[in-house]
Structures are given as C-alpha cells and as structure tokens.
C-alpha positions in Angstrom: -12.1 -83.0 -140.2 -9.8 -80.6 -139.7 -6.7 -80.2 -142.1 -3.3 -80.0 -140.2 0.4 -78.9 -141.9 3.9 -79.2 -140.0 6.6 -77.4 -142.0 9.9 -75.9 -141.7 9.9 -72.1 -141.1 13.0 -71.1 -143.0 12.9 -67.1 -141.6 13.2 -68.3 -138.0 14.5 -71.9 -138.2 12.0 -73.2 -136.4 9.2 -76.5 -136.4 5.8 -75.0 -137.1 2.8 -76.6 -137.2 -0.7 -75.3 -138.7 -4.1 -76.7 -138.4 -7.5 -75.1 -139.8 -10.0 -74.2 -137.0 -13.6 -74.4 -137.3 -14.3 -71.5 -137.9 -11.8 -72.1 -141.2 -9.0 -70.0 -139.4 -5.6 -71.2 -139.2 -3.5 -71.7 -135.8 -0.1 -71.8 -135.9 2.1 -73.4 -133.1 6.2 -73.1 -133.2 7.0 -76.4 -131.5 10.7 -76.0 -131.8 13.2 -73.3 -132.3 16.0 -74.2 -130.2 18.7 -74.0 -133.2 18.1 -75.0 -136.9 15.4 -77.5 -136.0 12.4 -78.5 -138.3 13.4 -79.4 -141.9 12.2 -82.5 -143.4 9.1 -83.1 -140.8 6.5 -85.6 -141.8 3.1 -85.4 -139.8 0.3 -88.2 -138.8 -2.6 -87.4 -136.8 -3.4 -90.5 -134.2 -6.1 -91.8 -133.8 -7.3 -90.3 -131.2 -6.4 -87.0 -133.3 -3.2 -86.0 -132.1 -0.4 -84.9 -133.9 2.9 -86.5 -134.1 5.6 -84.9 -136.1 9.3 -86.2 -137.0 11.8 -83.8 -138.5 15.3 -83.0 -139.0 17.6 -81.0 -136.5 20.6 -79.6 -138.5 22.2 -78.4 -135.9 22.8 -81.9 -134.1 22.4 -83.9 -137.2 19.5 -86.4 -135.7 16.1 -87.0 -136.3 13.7 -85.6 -133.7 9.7 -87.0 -133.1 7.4 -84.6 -131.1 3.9 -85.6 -130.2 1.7 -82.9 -128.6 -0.4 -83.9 -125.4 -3.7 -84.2 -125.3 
C-alpha cells in the first residue's frame, strides 16, 4: 500500500530509491554511488514486499540487479 520509486539521481550519479511512509512521508535510500551507477532502473516489489531494482552502470557498461534484505 505503500508507493515505491527507484530513479537515477543525475546531481550525484547515484541509484536512489524512494518509498512513501505511513505517515505519507517519503524515505529516500542511495543504494549505489560507487561511479555513474543508476540510469535506466526498473523496480518490482516481491511478493513478500521487497524491492528489487535493475539498472544501468555507465561506468562498466553492464546491467546491475540489487534486491534489499528483509
């Protein structure tokens, strides 16, 4: 019930991810920031409500999944 965002900080290169709180305020992770890391990311929640994100690294040219644990 709770909407969730992963996106591509262009400012700081960087994975971000963003979900809405109860209390309707949103928390914002940086998952990666290693080098130019984060374009292109496409998010699923599973079903046990955990994110998993896949996105682009520039710097190595390869495509990167990152789940969060629980």
């Amino acid at each position: 019930d709770n909407p969730h965002v992963s996106y591509y900080d262009v400012t700081n290169s960087a994975l971000k991810l963003a979900f809405q709180a109860y209390s309707s305020e949103w928390i914002i992770f940086t998952l990666d920031n290693t080098a130019d890391v984060g374009s292109y990311s496409s998010l699923i929640l599973s079903p046990d409500g955990i994110p998993r994100i896949s996105h682009y690294d520039a710097t190595l040219g390869r495509l990167n999944y990152v789940f969060l644990a629980p």
